[in-house]
N, CA and C of each residue as an Amber inpcrd file, in Angstrom:
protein
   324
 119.2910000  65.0630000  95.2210000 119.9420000  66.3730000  95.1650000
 119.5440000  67.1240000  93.8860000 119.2960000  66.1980000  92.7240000
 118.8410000  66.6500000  91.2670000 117.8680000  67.7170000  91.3450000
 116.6640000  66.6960000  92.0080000 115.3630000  67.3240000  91.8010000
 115.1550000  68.5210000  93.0170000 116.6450000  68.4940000  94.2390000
 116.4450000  69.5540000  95.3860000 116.8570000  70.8910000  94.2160000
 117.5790000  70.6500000  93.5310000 118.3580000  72.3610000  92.4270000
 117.0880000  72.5620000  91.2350000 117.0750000  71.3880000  91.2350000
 115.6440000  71.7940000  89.9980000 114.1560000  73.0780000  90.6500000
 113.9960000  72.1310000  91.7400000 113.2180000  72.8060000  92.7600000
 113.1800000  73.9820000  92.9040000 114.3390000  74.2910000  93.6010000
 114.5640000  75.2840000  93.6590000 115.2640000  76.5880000  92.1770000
 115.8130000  76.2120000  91.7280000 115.2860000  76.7430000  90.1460000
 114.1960000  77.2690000  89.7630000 113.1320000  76.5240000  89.8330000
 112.1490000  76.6760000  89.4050000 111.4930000  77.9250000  90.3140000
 111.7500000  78.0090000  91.8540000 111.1720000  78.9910000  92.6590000
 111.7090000  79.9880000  92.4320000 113.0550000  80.0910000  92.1390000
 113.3620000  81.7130000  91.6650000 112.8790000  82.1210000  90.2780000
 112.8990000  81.3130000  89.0090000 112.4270000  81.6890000  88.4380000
 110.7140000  81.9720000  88.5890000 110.0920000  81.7240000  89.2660000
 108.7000000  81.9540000  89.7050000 109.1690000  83.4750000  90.1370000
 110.0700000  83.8500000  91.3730000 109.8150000  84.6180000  91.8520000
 110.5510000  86.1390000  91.0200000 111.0880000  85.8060000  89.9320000
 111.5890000  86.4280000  88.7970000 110.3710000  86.9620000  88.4170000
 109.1470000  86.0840000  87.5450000 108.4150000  86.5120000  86.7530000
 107.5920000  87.0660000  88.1080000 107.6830000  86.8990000  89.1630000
 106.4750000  87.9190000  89.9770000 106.8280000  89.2820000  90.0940000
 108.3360000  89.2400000  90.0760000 108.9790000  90.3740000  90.3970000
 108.8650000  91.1890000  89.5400000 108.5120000  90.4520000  88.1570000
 108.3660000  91.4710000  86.8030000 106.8970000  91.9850000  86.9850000
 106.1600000  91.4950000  87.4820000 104.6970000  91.3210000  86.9820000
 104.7090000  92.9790000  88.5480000 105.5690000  92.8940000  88.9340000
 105.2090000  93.4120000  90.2030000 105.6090000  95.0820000  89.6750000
 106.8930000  94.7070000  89.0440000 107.9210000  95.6170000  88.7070000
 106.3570000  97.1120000  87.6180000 106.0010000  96.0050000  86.3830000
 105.2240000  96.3150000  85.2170000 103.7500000  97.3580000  86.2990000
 103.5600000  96.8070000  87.5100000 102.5310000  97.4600000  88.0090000
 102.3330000  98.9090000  88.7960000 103.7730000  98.8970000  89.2350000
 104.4020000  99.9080000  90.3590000 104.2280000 101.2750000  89.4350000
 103.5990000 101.7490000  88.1670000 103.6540000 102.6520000  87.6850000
 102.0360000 103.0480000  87.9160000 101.4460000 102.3450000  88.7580000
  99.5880000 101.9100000  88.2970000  99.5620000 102.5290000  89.7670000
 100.5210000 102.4590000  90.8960000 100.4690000 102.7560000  92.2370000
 100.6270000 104.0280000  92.2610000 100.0120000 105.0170000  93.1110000
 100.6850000 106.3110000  93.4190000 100.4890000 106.6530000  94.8840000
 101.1920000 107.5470000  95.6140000 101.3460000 107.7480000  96.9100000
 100.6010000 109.5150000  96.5740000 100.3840000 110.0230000  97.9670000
 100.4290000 111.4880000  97.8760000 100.6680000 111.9090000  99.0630000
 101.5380000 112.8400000  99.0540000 102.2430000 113.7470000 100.3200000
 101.7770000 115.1970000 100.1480000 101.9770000 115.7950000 101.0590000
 101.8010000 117.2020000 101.3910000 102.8940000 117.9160000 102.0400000
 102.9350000 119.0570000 102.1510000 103.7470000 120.2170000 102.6220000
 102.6070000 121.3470000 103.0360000 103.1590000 121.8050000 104.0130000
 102.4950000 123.6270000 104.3490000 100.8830000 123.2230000 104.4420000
 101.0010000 121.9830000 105.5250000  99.4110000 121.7680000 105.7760000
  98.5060000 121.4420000 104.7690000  99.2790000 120.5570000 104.1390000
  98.2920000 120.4800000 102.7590000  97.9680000 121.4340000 101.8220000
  98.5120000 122.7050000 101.8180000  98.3760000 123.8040000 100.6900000
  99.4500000 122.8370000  99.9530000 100.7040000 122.3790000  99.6550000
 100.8260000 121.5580000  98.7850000 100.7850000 120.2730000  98.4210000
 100.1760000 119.3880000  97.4080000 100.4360000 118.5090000  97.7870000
 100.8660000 117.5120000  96.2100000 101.6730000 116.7030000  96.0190000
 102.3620000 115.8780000  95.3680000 101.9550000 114.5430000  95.3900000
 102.0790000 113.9810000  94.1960000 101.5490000 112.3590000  93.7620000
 102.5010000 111.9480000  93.4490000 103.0620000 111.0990000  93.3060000
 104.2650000 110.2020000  92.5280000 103.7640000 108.6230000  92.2210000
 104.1610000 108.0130000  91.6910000 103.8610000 106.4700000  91.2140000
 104.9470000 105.3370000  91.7310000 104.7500000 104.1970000  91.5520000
 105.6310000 103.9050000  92.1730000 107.3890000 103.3370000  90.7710000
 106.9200000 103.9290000  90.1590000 108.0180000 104.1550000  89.5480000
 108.9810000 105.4020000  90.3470000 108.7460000 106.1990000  91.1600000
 109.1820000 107.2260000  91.4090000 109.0490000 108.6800000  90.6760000
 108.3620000 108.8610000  89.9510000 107.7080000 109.5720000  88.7770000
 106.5380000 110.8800000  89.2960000 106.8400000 111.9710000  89.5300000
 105.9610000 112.5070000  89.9840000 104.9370000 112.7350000  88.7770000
 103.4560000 112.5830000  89.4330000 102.2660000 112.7810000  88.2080000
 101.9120000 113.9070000  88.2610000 101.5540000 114.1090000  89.2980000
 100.8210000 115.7200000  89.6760000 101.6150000 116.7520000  90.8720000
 101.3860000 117.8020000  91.0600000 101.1000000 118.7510000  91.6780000
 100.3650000 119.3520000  91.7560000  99.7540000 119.7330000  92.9490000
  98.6830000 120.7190000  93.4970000  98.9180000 121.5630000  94.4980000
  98.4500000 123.2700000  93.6050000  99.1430000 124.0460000  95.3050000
  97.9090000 124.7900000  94.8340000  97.5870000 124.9500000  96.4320000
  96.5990000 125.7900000  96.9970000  96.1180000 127.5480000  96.5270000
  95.5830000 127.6040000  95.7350000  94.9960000 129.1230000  95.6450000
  95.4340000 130.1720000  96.5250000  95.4710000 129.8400000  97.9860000
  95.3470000 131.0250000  98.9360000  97.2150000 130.9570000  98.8430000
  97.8670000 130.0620000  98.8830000  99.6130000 130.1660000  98.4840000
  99.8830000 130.5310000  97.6400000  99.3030000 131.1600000  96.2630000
  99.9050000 131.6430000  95.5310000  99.9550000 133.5580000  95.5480000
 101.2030000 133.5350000  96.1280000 101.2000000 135.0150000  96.0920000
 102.8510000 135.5180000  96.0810000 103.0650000 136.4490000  95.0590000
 103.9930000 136.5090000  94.4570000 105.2870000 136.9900000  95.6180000
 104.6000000 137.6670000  96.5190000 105.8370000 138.2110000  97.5840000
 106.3920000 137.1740000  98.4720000 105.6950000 135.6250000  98.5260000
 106.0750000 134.6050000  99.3380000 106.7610000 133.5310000  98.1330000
 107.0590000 133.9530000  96.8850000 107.4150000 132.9070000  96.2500000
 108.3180000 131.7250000  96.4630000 109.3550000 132.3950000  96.9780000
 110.3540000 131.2620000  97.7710000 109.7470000 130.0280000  98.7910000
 109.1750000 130.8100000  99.3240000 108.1320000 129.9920000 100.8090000
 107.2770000 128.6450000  99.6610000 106.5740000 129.0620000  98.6810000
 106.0280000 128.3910000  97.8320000 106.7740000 126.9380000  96.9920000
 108.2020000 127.8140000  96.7230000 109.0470000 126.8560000  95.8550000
 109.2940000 125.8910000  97.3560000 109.8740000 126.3670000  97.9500000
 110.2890000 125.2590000  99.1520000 109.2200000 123.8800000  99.7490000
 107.9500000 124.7580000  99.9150000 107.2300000 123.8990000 100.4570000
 106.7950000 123.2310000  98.8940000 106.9000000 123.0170000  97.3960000
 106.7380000 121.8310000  96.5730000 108.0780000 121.1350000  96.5130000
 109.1500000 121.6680000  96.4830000 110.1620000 120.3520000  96.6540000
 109.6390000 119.7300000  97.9120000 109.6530000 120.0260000  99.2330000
 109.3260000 119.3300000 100.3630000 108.0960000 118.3690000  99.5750000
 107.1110000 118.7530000  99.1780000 105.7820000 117.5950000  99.1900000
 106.2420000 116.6770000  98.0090000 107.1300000 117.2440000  96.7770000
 108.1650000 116.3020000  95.7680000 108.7150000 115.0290000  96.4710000
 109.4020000 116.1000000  97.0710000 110.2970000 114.7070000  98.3080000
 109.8410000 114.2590000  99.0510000 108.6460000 114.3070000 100.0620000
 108.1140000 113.1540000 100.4550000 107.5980000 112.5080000  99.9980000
 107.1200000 112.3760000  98.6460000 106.0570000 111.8300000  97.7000000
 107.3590000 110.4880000  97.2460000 108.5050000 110.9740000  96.6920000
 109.1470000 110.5380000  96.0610000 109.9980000 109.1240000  97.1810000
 110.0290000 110.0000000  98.7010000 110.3870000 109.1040000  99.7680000
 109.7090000 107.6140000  99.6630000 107.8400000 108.2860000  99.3640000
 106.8000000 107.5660000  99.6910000 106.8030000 106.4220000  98.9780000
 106.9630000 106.9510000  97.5750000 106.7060000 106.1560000  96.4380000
 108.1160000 105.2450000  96.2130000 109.0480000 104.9500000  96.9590000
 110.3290000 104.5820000  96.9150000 110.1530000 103.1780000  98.4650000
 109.3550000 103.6360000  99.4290000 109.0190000 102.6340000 100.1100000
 107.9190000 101.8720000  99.7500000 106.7740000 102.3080000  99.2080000
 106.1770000 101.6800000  98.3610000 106.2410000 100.3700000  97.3020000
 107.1160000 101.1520000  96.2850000 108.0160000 100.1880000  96.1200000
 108.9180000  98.8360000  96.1590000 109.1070000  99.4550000  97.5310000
 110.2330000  97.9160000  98.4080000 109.2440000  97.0650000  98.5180000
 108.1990000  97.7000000  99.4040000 107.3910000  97.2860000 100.4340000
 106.4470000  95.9310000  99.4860000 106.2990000  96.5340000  97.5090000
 105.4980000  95.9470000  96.7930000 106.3180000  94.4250000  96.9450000
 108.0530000  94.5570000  96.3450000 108.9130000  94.0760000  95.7130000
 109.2510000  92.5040000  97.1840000 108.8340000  93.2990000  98.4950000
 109.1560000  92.3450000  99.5340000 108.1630000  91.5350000  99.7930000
 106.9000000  91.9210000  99.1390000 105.6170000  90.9520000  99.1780000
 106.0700000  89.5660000  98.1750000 106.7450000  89.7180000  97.7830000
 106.8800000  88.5820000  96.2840000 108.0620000  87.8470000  96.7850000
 109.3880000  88.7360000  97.3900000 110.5130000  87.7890000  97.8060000
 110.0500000  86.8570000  99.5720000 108.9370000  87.6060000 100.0340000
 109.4090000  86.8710000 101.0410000 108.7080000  85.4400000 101.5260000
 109.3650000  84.4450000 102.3750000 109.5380000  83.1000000 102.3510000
 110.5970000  82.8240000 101.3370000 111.1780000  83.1160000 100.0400000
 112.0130000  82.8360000  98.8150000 113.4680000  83.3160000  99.3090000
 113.8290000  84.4290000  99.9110000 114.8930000  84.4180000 100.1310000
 115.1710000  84.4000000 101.6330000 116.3050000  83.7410000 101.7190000
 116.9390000  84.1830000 103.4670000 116.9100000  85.2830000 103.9730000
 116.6810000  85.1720000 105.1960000 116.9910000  86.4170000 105.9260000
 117.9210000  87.2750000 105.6050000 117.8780000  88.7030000 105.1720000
 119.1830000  89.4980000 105.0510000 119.5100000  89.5830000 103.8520000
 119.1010000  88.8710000 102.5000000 119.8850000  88.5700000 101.2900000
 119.1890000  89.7290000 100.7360000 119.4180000  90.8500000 100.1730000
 118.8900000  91.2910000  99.6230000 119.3100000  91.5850000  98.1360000
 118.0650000  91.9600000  96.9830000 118.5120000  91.8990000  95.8150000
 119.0050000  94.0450000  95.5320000 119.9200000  93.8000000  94.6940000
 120.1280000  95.4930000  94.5700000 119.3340000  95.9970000  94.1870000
 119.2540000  97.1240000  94.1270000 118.1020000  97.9900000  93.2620000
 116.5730000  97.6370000  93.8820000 116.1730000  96.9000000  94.5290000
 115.3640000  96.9570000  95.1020000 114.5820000  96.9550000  96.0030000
């Protein structure tokens, strides 16, 4: 029974330091989304961090400004959606086989 808790000890802490190693990288990842057909489009990391924005030349025109602001939150927020499943998706490569079905850790 000793060496079954040791064992297993030892695998979470494994899957601790992957989780860090995983955690330290997710800023190195970036996603990119669009809005308005690709006249905008948004990067984020997988920190959730937007890096860039890019809007299209032919969208910038002062009588549609609203139309403009709307469609970069939209490509913000899917970027930010993106980079948030990303994320999981990194964080579930490392837990899985390690935890049971269903257990999930918070925050991630």
């Amino acid at each position: 029974m000793k060496g079954g808790m040791q064992g297993m000890l030892k695998q979470v802490q494994k899957m601790q330091e992957e989780m860090q190693k995983v955690q330290s990288q997710l800023g190195n990842l970036t996603v990119t989304e669009e809005a308005g057909g690709g006249m905008i489009k948004a990067t984020a990391n997988g920190n959730k961090e937007i890096i860039s924005v890019e809007i299209d030349s032919q969208v910038i025109n002062q009588d549609e400004k609203e139309i403009l602001e709307d469609l970069v939150v939209a490509a913000v927020n899917k970027a930010l959606e993106s980079a948030g499943k990303m994320a999981e998706e990194e964080m579930a490569k490392v837990t899985k086989g390690m935890l049971p079905p269903g257990f999930n850790i918070p925050g991630m």
